[in-house]
NUBA-665032 format. One line per 5 residues: number of its first residue (from 1); their letters; for each residue x, y, z of C-alpha. Coordinates in pm, whole numbers, plus 50000, padded with zeros to 5 digits. Each point is the difference from the previous one (the first is absolute). Example, Ala and Ser with C-alpha at 12.3 -4.5 7.8 and 13.67 -1.06 7.14 Angstrom:
1	AS	51230,49550,50780  50137,50344,49934
REM end
This chain:
1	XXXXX	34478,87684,82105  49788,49718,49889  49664,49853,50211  50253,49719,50126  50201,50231,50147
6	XXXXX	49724,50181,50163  49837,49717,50138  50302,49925,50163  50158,50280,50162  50088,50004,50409
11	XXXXX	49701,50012,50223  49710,49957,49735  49806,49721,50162  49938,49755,49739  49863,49645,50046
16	XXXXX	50233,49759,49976  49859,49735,49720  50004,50328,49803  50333,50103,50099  50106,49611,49881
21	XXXXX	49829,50066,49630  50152,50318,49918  50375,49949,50105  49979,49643,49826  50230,50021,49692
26	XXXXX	49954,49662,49862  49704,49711,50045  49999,49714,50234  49768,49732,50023  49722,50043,50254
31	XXXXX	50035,49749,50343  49817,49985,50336  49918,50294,50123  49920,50065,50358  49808,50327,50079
36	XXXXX	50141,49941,50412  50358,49962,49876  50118,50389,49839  50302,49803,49856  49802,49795,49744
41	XXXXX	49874,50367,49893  50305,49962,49739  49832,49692,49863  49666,50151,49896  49901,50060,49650
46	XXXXX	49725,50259,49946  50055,50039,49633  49719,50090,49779  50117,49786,49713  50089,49724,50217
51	XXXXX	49564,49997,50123  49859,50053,49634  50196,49700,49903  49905,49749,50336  49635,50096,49920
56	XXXXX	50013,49932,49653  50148,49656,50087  49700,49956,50257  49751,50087,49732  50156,49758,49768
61	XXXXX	50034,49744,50275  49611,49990,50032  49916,50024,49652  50221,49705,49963  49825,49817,50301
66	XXXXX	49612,50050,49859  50119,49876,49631  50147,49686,50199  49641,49951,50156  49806,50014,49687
71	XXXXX	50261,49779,49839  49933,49777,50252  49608,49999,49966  50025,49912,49630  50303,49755,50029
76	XXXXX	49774,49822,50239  49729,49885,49731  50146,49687,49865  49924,49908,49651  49710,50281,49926
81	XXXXX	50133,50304,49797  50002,50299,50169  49732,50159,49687  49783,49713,50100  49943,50078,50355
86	XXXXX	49864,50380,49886  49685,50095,49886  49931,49924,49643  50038,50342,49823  49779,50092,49711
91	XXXXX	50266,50141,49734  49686,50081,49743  49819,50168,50296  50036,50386,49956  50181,50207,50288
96	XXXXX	49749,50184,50203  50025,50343,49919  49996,50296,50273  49715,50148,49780  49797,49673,50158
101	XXXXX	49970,50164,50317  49728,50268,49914  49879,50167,50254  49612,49958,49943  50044,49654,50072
106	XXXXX	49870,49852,50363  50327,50005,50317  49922,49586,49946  50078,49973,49636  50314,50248,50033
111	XXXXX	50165,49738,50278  49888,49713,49783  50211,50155,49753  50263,50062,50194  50036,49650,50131
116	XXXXX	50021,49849,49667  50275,50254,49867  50194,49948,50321  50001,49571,49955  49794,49860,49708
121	XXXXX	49782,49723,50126  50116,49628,50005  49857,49828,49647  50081,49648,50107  50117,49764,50263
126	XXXXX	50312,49809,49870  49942,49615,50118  50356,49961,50065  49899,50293,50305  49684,49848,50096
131	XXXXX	50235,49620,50087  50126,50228,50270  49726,50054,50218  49812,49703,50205  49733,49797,49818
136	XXXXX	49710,50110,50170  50080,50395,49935  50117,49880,49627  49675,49850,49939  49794,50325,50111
141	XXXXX	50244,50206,49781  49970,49823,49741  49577,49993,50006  50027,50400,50041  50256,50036,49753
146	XXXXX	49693,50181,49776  49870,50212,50245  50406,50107,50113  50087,50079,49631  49659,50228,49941
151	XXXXX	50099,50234,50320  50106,50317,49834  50283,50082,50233  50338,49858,50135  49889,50081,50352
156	XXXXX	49662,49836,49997  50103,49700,49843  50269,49956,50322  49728,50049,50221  49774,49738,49802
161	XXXXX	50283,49760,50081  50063,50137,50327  49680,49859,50094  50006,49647,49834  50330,49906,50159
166	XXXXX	49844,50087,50325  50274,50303,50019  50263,49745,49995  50282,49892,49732  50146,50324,49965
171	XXXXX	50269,49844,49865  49861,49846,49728  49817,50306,49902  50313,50208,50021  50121,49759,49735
176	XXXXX	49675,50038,49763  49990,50375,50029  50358,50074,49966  50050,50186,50331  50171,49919,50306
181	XXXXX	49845,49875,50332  49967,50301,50118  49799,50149,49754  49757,49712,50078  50027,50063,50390
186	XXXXX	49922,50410,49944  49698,49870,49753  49861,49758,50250  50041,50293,50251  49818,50279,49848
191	XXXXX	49703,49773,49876  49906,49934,50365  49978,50390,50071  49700,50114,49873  50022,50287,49754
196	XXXXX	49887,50375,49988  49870,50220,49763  50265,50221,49852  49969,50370,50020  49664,50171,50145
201	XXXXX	49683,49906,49898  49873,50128,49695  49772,50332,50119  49688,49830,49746  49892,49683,49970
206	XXXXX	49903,49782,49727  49651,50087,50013  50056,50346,49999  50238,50006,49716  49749,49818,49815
211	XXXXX	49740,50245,50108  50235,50298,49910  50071,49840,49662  49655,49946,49883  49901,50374,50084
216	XXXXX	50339,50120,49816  49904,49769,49715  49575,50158,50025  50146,50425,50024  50211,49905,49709
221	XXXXX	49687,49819,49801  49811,50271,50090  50232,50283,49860  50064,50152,50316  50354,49924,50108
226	XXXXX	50113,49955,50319  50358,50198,50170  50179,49957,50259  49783,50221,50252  49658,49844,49883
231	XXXXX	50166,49677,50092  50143,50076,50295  49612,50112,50122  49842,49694,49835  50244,49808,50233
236	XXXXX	49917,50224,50325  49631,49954,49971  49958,49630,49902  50297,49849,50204  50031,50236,50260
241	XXXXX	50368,50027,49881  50240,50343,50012  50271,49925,49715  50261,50245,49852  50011,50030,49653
246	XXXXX	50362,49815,49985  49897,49687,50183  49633,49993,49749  50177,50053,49657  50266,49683,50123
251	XXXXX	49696,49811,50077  49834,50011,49706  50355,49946,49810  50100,49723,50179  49648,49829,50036
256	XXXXX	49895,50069,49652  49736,50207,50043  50013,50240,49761  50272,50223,49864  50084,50385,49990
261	XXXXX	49969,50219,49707  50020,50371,49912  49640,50134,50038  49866,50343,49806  49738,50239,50123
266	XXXXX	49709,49974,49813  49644,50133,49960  49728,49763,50169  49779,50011,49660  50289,49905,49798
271	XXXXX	50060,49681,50203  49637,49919,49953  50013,49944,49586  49833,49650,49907  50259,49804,49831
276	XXXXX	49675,49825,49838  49912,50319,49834  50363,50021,49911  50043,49669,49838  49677,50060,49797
281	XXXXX	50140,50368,49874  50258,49811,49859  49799,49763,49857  49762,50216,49820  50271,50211,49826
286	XXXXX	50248,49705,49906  49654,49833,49866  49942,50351,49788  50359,50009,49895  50008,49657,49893
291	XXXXX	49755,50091,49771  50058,50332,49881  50298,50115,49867  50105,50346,50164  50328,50193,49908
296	XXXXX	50157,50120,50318  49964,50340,49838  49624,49961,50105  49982,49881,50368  49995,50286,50218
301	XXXXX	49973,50058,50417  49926,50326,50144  49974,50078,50334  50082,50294,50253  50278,50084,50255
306	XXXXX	49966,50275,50260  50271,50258,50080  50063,50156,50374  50350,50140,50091  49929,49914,50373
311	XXXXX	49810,49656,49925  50294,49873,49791  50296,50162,50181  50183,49723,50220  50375,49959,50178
316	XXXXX	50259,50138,49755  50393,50006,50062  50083,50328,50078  50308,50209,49997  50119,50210,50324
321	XXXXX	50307,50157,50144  50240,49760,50117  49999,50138,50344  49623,49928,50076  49941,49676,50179
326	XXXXX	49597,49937,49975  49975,49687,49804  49659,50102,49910  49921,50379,49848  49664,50117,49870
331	XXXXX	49958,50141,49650  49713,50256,49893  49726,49895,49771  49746,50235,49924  49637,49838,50068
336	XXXXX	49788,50305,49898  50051,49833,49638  49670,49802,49942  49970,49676,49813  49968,49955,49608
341	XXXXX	49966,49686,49806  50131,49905,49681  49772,49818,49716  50279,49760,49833  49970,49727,49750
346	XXXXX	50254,49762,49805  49999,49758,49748  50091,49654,49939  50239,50108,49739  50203,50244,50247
351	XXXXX	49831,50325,49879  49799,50191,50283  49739,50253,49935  49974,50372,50083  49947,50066,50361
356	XXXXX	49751,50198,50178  50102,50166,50312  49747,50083,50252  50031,50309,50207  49782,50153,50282
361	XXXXX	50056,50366,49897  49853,50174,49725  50226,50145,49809  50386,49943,49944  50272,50246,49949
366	XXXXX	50053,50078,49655  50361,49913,50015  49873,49595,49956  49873,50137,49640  50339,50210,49919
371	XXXXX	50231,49700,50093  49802,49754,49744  49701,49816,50271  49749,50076,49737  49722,49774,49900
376	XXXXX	50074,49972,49639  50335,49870,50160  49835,49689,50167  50003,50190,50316  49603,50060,50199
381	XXXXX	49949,50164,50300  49629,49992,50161  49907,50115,50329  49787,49839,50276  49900,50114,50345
386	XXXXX	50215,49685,50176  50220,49925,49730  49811,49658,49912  49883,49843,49720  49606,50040,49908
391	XXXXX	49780,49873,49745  50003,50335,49803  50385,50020,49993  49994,49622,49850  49752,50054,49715
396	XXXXX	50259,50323,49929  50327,49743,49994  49730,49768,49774  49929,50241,49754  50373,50187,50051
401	XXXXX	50252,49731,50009  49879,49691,49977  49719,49946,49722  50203,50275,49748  50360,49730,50106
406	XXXXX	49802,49707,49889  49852,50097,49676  50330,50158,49869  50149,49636,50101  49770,49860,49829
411	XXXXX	50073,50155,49664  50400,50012,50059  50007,49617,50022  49688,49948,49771  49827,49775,50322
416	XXXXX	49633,49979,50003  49998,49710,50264  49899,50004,50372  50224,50286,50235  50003,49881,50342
421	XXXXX	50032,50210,50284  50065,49917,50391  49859,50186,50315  49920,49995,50345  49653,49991,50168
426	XXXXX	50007,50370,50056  49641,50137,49921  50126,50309,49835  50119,49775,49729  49611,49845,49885
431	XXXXX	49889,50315,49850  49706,49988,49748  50254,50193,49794  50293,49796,50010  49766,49641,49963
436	XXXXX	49829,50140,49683  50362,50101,49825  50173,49680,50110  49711,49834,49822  49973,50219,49729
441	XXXXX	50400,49944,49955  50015,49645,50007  50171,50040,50352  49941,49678,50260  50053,50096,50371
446	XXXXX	50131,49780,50298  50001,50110,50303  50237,49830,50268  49823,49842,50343  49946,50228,50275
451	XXXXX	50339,50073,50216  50218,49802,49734  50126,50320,49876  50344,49892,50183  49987,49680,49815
456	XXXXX	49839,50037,49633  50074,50389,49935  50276,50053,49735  50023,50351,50075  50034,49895,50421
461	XXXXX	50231,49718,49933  50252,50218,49773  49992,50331,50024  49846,50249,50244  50146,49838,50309
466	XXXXX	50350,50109,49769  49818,50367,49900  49945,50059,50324  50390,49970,50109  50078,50158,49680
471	XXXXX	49809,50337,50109  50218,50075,50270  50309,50012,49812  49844,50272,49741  50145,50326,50115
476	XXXXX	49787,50300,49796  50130,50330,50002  49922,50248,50314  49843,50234,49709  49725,49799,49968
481	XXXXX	49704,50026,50258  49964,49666,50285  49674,49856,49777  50181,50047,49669  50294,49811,50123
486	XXXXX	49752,49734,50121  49885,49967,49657  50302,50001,49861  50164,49736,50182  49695,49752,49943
491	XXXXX	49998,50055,49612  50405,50007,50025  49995,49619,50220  49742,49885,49828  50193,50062,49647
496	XXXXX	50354,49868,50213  49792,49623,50074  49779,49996,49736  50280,49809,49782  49927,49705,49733
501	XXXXX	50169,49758,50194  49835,50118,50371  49666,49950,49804  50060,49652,49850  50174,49880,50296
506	XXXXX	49654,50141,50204  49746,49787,49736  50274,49696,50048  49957,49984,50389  49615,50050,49992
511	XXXXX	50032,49657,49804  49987,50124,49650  50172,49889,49710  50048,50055,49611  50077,49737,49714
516	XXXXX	50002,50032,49625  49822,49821,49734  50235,49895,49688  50049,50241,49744  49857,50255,50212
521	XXXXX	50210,50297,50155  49710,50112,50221  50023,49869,50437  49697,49814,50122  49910,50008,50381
526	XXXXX	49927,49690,50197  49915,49997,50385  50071,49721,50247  49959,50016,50386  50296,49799,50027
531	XXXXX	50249,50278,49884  49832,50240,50216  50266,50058,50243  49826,50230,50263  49707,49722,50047
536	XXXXX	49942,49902,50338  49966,49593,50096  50097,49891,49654  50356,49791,49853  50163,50265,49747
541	XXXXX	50122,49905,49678  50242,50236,49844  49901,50138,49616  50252,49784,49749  50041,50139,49644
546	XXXXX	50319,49868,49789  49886,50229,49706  50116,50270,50208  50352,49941,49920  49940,49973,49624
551	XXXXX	50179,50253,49801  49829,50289,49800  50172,50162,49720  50017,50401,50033  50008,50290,49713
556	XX	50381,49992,49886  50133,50312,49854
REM end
């Protein structure tokens, strides 16, 4: 039994307009109905079909109607062309591009902008639409015409009008703008209601943003960079004004105030290097350079990097059962093992020199001698108290590693020309010792500003800060003792980083150079500021060399 049947069985009370539309076999045209009279019940037509299509006649009904009206409106303008009565259109002018709206630019400029995207201003009056209106009001038109053409929106120029035709001929100015009267009626309406600010008032105002720029612009002159919190209490003490940190960094977007970028922790003296001093480091070597021909087998920097398991250590990913939920786990470092220093150097050419490893014990385990840590290897182990460097450990590199390095140098390349070596300011390093050989040696010594070591320090620039991450993945073997496998995985990171190309690339960003004088196969160093890339406060210029790409024959066999 179907729902028909169902719906009508004996005593199921069912309406009877519904009763009519489910026993109805075949269609008949709707007529009257009366809801008092239940015989015209058979007449109704509730048929879902039958109401999509009466609306969809309605709908077309009205479109119909508002396309007669505006044909209408533009039949009635006699002999004027309909492209006439618009606003002249620029067709050379450039669309206004969404990128226009930025959002550092002031709420006034934004609506400007707005305006003229949404209806370009009018760029001229057409005479045969200024014969329409009555002398008087064409005459003042036509003495403003100027000042109506230079108004930089649609909007304003109505209003301009508005006012010269006394807020009459709305007509006429329907006709000129291209609108219909009642565009002109809601125009002349809104200009007599006076209008508010949009959105809340901004929480600073101009002469505090101009206060709070100026004292961003003085901590950043200053080399001491504001953040968010610093800001947010500069704010609270001057103005009197609590704002969250949201609401300050869209101020200073928006208004132009400054900008955002990622800030690094670093030591107070390091912030305090003169770029003066800088600038004239640079200028005293590139002056030497210029006139002294080094090989970059001769121009050396040495300096020294500390080592402390629990100084070093920071956040590493970690491996745990997958049923443990802590997102965070600790991981044991041992911090009984005290500090030691390494003595490195490098050269120019991408050679480095034997290290010297600095230990606070007093002896080592013999194991470092049967595994091949020897110094006839190129491997030195002293011992201080602290694990620092001292005067009478750097006269022992002088006389060890360094002095013996550049005299054989010196007669493998057959060089008898100036060696130049860069340091730091550490005093350790101005021995009486170490002076009188570097003289004796034909070795000339620069030493970098104080706390530019971040910015003019091959070895700093290029290689310990990648040492140091190094050391952590050398895994010695649980036979050897904790301070042997200290040693061990200096010497082994140091020997990981210490490539040719780490080196060179080390010299390139502390802004030196090499070039090669015809017929010569030996590389010359040259130093510019320019091309040193870790310089604070300066425009870098990237190192260009097309002879790199030259090609060098090879032994063929």
């Amino acid at each position: 039994m179907n729902i028909r049947d169902n719906l009508t069985k004996e005593g199921d009370e069912i309406p009877p307009w519904v009763r009519i539309n489910i026993t109805r076999t075949e269609y008949r045209p709707p007529t009257h109905f009366d809801y008092q009279d239940a015989s015209s019940h058979e007449s109704f037509d509730f048929e879902t079909q039958e109401l999509i299509e009466a609306y969809a006649r309605e709908k077309k009904k009205r479109k119909l109607k508002e396309l007669n009206h505006l044909s209408k409106f533009w039949a009635s303008v006699d002999a004027i062309e309909k492209d006439q009565l618009r606003y002249p259109v620029d067709e050379d002018a450039d669309p206004v591009d969404e990128d226009t709206f930025s959002q550092g630019d002031n709420p006034d400029m934004i609506r400007c902008r707005y305006l003229k995207e949404k209806r370009r201003p009018i760029t001229a009056l057409p005479e045969e639409i200024l014969q329409l209106f009555p002398a008087e009001v064409k005459g003042r038109l036509e003495v403003c015409t100027d000042d109506i053409l230079n108004l930089p929106t649609y909007q304003e120029q109505l209003y301009f009008m508005l006012d010269l035709t006394n807020d009459s001929c709305h007509p006429q100015l329907a006709r000129l703008c291209g609108v219909s009267r009642a565009t002109i009626n809601n125009h002349s309406r809104r200009k007599k209601v006076a209008k508010q600010p949009v959105g809340r008032a901004p929480l600073l105002n101009g002469t505090e943003m101009a206060r709070l720029k100026c004292y961003i612009e003085m901590r950043y002159l200053s080399n001491n960079i504001l953040n968010i919190p610093a800001t947010q209490k500069y704010i609270a003490e001057e103005f009197q004004k609590d704002i969250c940190s949201d609401t300050l960094l869209n101020i200073i977007r928006t208004r132009k105030l400054g900008k955002t970028c990622t800030g690094i922790p670093m030591e107070v003296t390091r912030l305090e290097a003169d770029p003066m001093e800088i600038a004239e480091y640079y200028e005293t070597m590139r002056d030497f350079f210029a006139k002294n021909a080094v090989p970059d087998s001769f121009l050396f920097n040495v300096d020294e990097s500390g080592f402390q398991p629990w100084a070093d250590n920071t956040k590493e990913l970690c491996i745990v059962p997958p049923e443990v939920k802590d997102k965070e786990m600790f991981f044991p470092v041992d911090r009984s093992v005290k500090r030691s220093s390494q003595i490195a150097g490098v050269a120019a050419d991408g050679s480095w020199l034997p290290s010297v490893i600095i230990i606070p014990r007093k002896t080592i385990e013999e194991e470092m001698l049967q595994v091949g840590y020897r110094p006839e290897n190129g491997y030195h182990i002293v011992s201080q108290e602290a694990g620092f460097i001292t005067s009478l450990i750097w006269d022992f590199w002088t006389e060890t590693v360094f002095i013996p390095e550049v005299q054989r140098r010196r007669k493998q390349y057959g060089y008898s020309g100036e060696a130049v070596i860069l340091l730091d300011g550490c005093s350790s390093h101005s021995t009486d010792y170490f002076l009188d050989e570097c003289l004796y040696n034909g070795v000339t010594i620069f030493r970098a500003p104080s706390h530019s070591s971040d910015q003019c320090q091959v070895l700093d620039l290029g290689v310990f800060g990648v040492q140091k991450r190094a050391t952590k993945k050398v895994r010695p073997s649980e036979r050897f003792s904790q301070q042997s496998k200290e040693i061990i995985k200096i010497f082994s990171s140091w020997q990981h980083v210490a490539t040719p190309a780490n080196i060179c690339a080390a010299f390139g960003q502390a802004g030196f150079s090499k070039y090669r004088i015809d017929g010569d196969h030996t590389y010359y160093i040259s130093v510019d500021i320019k091309h040193a890339q870790k310089v604070r406060g300066i425009e870098h210029i990237p190192i260009e060399n097309d002879d790199c790409k030259k090609h060098i024959k090879v032994p063929f066999f």
